[in-house]
C-alpha positions in Angstrom: -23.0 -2.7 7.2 -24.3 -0.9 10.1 -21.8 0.7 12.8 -20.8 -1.0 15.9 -19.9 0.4 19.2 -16.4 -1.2 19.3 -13.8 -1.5 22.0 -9.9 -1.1 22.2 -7.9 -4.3 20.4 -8.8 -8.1 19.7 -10.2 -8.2 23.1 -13.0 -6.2 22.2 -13.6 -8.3 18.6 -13.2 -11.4 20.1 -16.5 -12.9 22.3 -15.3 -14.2 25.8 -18.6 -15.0 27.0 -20.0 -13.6 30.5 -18.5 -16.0 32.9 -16.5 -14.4 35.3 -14.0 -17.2 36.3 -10.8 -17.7 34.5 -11.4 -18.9 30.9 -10.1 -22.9 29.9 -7.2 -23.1 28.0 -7.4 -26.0 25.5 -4.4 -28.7 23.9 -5.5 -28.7 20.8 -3.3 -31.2 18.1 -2.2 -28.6 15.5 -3.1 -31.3 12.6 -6.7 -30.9 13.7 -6.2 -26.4 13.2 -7.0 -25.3 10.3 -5.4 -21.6 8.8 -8.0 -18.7 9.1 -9.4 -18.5 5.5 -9.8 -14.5 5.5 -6.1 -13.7 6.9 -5.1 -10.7 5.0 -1.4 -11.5 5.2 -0.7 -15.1 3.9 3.2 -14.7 4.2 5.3 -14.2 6.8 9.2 -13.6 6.8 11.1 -16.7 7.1 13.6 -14.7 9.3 10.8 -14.2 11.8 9.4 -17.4 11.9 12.9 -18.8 12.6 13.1 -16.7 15.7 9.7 -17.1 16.6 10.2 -20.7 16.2 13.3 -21.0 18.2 11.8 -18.7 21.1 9.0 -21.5 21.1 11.1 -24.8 21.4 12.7 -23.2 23.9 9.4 -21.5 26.0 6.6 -23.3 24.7 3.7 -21.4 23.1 3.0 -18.6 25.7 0.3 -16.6 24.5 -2.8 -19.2 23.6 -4.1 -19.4 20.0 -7.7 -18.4 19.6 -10.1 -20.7 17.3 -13.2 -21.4 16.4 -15.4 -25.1 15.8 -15.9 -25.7 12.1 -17.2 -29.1 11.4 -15.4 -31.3 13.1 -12.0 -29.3 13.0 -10.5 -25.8 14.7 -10.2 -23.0 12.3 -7.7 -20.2 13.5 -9.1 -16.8 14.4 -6.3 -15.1 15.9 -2.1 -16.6 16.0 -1.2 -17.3 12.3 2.5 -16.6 13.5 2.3 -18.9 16.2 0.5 -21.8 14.8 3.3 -21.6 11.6 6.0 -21.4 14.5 4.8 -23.9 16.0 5.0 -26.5 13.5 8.3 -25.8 12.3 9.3 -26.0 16.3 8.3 -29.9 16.3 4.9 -29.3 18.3 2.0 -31.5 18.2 -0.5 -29.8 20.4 -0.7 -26.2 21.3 -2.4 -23.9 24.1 -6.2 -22.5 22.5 -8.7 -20.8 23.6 -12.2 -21.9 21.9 -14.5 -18.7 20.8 -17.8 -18.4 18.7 -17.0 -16.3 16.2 -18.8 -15.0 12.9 -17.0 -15.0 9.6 -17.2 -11.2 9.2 -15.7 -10.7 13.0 -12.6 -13.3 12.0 -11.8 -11.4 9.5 -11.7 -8.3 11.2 -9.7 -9.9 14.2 -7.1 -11.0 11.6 -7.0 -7.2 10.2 -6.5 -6.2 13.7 -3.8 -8.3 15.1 -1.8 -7.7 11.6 -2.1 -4.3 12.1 -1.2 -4.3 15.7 1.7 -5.9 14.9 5.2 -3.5 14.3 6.9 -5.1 11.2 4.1 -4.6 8.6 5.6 -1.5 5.8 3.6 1.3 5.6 1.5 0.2 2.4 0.3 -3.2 4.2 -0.6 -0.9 7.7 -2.5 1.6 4.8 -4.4 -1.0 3.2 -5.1 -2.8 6.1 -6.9 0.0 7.8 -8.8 1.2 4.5 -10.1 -2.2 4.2 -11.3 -1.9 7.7 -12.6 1.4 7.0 -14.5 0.2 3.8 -15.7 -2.9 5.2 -16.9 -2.5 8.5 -17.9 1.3 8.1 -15.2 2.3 10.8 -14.1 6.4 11.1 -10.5 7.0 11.4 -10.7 7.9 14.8 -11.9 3.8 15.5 -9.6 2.1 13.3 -6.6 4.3 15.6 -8.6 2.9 18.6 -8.5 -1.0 17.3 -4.9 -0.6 16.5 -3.5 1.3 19.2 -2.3 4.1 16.9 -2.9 7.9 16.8 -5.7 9.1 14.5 -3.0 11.5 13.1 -1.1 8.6 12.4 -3.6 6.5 11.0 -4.7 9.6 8.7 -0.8 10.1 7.0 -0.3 6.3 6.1 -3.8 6.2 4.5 -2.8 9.4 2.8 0.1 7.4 1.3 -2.3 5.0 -1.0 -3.1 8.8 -2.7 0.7 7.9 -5.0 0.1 6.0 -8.0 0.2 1.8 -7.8 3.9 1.5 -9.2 5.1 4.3 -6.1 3.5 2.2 -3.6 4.8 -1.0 -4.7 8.3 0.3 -4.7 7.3 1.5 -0.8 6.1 -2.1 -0.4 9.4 -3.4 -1.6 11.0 -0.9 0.6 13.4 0.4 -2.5 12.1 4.3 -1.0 11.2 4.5 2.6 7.9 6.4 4.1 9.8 9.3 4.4 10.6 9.5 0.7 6.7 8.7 0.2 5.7 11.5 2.2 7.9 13.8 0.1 6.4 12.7 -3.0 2.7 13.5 -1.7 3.4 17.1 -2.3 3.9 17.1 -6.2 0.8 17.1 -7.7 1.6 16.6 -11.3 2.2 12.6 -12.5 4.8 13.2 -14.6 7.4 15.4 -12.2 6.1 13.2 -9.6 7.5 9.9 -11.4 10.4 12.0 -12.3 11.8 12.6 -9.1 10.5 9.1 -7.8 13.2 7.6 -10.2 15.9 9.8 -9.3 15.6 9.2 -6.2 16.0 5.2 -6.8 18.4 5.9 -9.3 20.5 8.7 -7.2 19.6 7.1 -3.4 18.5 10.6 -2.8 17.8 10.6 1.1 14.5 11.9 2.3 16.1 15.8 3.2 17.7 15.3 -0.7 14.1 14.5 -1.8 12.0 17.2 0.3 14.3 19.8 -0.6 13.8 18.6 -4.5 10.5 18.6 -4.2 10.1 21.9 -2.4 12.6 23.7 -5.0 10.1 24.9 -7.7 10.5 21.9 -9.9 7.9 22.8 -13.0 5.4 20.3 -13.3 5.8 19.4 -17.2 2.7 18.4 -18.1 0.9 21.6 -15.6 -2.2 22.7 -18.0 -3.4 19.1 -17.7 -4.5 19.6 -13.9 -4.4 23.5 -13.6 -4.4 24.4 -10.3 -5.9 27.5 -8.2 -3.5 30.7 -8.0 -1.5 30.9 -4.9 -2.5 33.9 -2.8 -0.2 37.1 -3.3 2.9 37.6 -2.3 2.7 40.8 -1.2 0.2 39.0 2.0 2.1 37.4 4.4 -1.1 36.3 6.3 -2.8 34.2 3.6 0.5 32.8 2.8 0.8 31.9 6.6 -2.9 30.5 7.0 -2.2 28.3 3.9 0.9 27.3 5.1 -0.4 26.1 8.6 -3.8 24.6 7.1 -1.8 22.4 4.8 0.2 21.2 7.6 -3.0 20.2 9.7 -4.6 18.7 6.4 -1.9 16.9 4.8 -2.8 18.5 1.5 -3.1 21.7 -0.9 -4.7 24.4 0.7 -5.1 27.6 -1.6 -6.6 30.7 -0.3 -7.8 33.7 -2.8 -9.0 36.9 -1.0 -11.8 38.9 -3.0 -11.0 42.4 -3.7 -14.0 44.0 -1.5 -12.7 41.5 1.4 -13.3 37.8 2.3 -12.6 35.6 -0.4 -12.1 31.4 -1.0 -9.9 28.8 1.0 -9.9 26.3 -1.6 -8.6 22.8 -0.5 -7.8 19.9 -2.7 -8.3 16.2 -2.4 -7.8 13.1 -4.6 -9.8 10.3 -3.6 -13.2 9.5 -1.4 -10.4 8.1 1.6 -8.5 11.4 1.2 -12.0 13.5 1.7 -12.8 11.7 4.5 -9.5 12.2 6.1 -9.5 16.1 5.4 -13.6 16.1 7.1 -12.6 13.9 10.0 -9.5 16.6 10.9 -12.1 19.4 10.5 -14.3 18.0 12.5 -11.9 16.5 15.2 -11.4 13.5 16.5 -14.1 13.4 19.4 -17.1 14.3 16.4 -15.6 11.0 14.1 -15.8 9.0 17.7 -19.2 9.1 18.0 -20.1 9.0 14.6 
């Protein structure tokens, strides 16, 4: 799909026309909205519908709902929370504001809002912005933009779906937090890495417990199956230093082996095409993966 020039947020996704007077707000009978087919997040806590839906008896819907014509019916294109809310407040009509809007941009607008949202865990935010990524062709650098996030931040939680399916279900079910997850990013062989994963369900290691484990030399027990580069010596503080502070920028293993007549190899590893493109796009900076 070819790039777009996109703005900041929904209000950049969502057309508003070129009028310049204030926009109508429409009562539309919620038995005549229909939900938004491509939201990415079909269930919502009952717990925050309940206070949602309690702000809303009491306030009224606030913030309109944004929909779309289909047929003879309104489909829902941004305010899944508030439609549900509103239902289970009693309402029969609520505030909308109509929009022409294609399939492919509703389901980007649904991404979006999700992902703008602050209750999502770490996994959901992670998938959510590499389905925008691999959908819509967006860098980095714009997803942060849509979202209102840091690239930096953007690039660590998608560095998270590197861990193996069953680690970042256990993160979905919040049995380890994102700190814990960020520890485990620095083993690189499976089996220690699901090792200390269950000792640190089974122990309720905290995150310092689980860094510290992790940084204290535990042998990788399966090593010749994924041999990795030699560090550099130990007898060179600056290569170990260089390392140190690319891996930090990066986010992953940086190896550097000096050649005996000078120069030599910074080696740096990644694990998936997401991962490269994170690693390029820090290279490059974030005002190159801007205009890309």
């Amino acid at each position: 799909m070819p790039r777009r020039g996109l703005g900041r947020g929904l209000d950049a996704l969502i057309p508003t026309g070129t009028a310049p007077q204030r926009e109508a707000v429409l009562d539309v009978r919620i038995a005549d909205i229909t939900a938004n087919p491509y939201q990415p997040r079909a269930e919502a806590s009952d717990d925050d519908l309940a206070d949602l839906s309690e702000s809303i008896r009491r306030h009224g819907v606030i913030q309109p709902l944004v929909v779309r014509r289909v047929g003879d019916t309104y489909q829902l294109v941004a305010g899944e929370r508030r439609w549900r809310a509103a239902q289970r407040a009693g309402l029969t009509t609520v505030p909308c504001l109509l929009r022409d809007v294609s399939d492919t941009n509703t389901l980007q607008i649904a991404l979006v809002e999700n992902l703008q949202r602050t209750d999502l865990t770490p996994i959901e935010a992670a998938r959510g912005y590499d389905q925008l990524m691999r959908e819509f062709g967006l860098t980095q650098a714009e997803v942060a933009e849509q979202v209102g996030k840091s690239r930096t931040a953007v690039t660590n939680t998608l560095r998270l779906l590197r861990l193996p399916k069953e680690i970042q279900d256990s993160l979905q079910a919040r049995q380890i937090s994102e700190g814990h997850a960020r520890a485990l990013l620095g083993i690189e062989d499976e089996a220690t890495l699901f090792a200390i994963w269950r000792r640190v369900q089974a122990e309720g290691l905290s995150v310092r417990a689980t860094e510290r484990l992790v940084q204290s030399g535990h042998k990788p027990s399966v090593a010749k199956k994924r041999p990795m580069p030699p560090p550099p010596p130990s007898d060179d503080p600056h290569l170990q230093d260089a390392a140190a502070r690319m891996q930090r920028a990066l986010g992953t293993r940086v190896t550097i082996k000096p050649k005996p007549g000078g120069g030599g190899h910074i080696l740096i590893e990644y694990f998936n095409d997401s991962d490269l493109t994170a690693i390029v796009e820090s290279i490059e900076g974030s005002e190159w993966a801007a205009t890309r």
